[in-house]
C-alpha atoms as a printed R data frame, in Angstrom:
    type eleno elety resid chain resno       x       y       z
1   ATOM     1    CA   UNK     A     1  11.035   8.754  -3.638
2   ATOM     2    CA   UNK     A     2  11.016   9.274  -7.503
3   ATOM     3    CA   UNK     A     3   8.032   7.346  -9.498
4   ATOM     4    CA   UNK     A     4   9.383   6.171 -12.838
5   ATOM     5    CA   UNK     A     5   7.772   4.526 -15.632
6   ATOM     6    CA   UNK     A     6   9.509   1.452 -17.016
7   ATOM     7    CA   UNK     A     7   8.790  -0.482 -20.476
8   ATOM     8    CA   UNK     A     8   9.457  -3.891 -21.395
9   ATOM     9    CA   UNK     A     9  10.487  -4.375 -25.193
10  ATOM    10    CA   UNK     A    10   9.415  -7.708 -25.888
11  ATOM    11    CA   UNK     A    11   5.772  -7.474 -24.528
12  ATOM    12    CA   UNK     A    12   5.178  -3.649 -24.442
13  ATOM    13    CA   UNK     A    13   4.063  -3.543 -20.729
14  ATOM    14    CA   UNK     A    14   4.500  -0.531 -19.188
15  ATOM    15    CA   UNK     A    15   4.480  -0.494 -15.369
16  ATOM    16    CA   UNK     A    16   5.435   2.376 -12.347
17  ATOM    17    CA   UNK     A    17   8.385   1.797 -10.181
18  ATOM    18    CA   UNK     A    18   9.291   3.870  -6.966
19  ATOM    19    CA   UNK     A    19  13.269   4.221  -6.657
20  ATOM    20    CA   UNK     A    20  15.477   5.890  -4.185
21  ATOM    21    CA   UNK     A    21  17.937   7.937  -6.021
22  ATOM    22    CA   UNK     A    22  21.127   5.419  -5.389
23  ATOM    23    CA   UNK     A    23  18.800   3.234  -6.690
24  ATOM    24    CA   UNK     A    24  18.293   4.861 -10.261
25  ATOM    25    CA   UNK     A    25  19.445   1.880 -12.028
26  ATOM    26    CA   UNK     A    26  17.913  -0.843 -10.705
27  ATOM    27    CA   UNK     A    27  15.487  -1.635 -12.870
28  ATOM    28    CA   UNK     A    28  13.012  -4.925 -12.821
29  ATOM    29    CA   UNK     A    29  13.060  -7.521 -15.267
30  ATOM    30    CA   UNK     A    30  10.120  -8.816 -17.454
31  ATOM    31    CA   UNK     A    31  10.128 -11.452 -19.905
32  ATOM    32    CA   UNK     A    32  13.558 -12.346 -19.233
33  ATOM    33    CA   UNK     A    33  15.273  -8.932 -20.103
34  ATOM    34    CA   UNK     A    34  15.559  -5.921 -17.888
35  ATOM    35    CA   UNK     A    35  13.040  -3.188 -18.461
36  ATOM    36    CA   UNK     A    36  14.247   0.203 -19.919
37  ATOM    37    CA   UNK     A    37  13.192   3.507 -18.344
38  ATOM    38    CA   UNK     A    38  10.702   5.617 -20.522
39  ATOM    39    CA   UNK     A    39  10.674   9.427 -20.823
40  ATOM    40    CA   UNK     A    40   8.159  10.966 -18.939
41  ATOM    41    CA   UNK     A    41   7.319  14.575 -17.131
42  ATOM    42    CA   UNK     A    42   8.312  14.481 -13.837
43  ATOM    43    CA   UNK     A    43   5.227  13.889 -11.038
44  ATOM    44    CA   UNK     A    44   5.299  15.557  -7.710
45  ATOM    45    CA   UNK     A    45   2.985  14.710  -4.792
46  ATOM    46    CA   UNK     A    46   1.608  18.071  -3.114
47  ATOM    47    CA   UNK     A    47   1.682  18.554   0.200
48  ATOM    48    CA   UNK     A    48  -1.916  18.352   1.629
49  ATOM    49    CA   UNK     A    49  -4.709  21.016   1.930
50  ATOM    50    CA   UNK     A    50  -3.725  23.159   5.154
51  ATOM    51    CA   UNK     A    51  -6.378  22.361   8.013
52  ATOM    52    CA   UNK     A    52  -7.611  23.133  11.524
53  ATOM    53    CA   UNK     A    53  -7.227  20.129  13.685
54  ATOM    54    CA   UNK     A    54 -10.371  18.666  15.307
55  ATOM    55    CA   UNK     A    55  -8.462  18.204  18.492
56  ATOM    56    CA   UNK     A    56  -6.313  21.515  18.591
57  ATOM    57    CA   UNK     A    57  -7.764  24.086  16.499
58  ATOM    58    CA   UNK     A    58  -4.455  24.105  15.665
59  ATOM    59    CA   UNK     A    59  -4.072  25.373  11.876
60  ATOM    60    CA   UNK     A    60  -1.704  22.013  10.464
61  ATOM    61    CA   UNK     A    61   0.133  22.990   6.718
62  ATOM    62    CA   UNK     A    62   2.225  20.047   6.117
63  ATOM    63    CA   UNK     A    63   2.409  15.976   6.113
64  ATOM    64    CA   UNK     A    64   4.968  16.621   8.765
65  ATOM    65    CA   UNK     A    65   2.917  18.482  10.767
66  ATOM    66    CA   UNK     A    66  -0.219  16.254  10.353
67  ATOM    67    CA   UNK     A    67   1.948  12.802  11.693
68  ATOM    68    CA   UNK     A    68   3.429  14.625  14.670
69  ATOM    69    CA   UNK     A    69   0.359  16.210  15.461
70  ATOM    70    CA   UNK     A    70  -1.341  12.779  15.500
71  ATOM    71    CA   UNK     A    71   1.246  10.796  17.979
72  ATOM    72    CA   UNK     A    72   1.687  14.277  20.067
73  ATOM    73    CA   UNK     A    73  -2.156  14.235  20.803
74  ATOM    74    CA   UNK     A    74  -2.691  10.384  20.668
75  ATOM    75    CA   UNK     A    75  -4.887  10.174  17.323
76  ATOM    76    CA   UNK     A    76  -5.159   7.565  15.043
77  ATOM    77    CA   UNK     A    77  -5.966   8.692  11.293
78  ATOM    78    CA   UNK     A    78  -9.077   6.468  10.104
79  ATOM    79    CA   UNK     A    79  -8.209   3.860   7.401
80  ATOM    80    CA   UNK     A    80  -4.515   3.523   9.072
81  ATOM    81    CA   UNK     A    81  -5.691   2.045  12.133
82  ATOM    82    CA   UNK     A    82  -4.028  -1.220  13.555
83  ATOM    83    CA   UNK     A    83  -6.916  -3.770  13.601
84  ATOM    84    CA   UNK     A    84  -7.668  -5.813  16.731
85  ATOM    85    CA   UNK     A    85  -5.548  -9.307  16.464
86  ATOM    86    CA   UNK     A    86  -3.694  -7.819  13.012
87  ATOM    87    CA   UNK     A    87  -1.002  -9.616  14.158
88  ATOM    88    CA   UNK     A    88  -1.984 -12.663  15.077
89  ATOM    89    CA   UNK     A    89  -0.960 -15.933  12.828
90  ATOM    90    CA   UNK     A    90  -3.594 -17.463  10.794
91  ATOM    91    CA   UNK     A    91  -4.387 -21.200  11.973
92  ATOM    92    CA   UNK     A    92  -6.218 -23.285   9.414
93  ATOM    93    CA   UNK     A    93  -9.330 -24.885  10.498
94  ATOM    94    CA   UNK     A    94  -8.957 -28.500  11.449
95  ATOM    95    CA   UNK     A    95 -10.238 -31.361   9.343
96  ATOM    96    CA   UNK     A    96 -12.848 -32.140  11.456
97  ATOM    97    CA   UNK     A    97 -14.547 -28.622  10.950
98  ATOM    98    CA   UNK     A    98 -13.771 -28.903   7.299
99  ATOM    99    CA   UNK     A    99 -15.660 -32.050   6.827
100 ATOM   100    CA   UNK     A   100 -18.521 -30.815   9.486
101 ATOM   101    CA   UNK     A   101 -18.517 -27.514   7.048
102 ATOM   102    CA   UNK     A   102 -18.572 -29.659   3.305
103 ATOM   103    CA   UNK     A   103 -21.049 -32.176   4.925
104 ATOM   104    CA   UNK     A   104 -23.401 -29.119   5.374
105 ATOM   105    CA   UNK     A   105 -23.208 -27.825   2.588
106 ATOM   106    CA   UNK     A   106 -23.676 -30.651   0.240
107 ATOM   107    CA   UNK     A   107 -26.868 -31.688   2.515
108 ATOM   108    CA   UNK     A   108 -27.787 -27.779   1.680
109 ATOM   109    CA   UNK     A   109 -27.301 -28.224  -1.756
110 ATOM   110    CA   UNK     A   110 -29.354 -31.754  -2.972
């Protein structure tokens, strides 16, 4: 996907937008008006450094490679690991522990 960089006129920010191509002219809005599209060189992501897998020995040239050569062998890449209970809902504590909590810490604090 194509990284632009879009200006708004009245307050000068300039911010990064990704866009699919279909999507060329939707632009964001700030301060009320819709941001304009500034000239800029185009950027290209490289492809990664070629490697020799861990697992394999297997030489691995592309980001292509890399992801199928994680799920074929059952690897996880470090950093885009699914935490234990990620997906669990967040439950507030109840008053009771709230007021067990502040009580401490104002006895903590005189």
């Amino acid at each position: 996907m194509p990284l632009y960089d879009v200006e708004c006129h009245k307050c000068g920010k300039v911010q990064e937008i990704f866009r699919k191509f279909e999507d060329y002219d939707d632009l964001p809005d700030c301060c009320g008006e819709r941001t304009t599209r500034k000239f800029c060189a185009p950027r290209v992501l490289s492809d990664i450094q070629p490697y020799f897998s861990q697992a394999t020995g297997q030489m691995i040239t592309s980001r292509s490679q890399h992801r199928n050569h994680l799920k074929d062998n059952g690897l996880i890449e470090v950093g885009n690991e699914k935490m234990p209970g990620e997906n669990r809902e967040y439950k507030a504590p109840s008053k009771t522990r709230k007021k067990i909590v502040s009580e401490l810490v104002n006895e903590k604090l005189k």
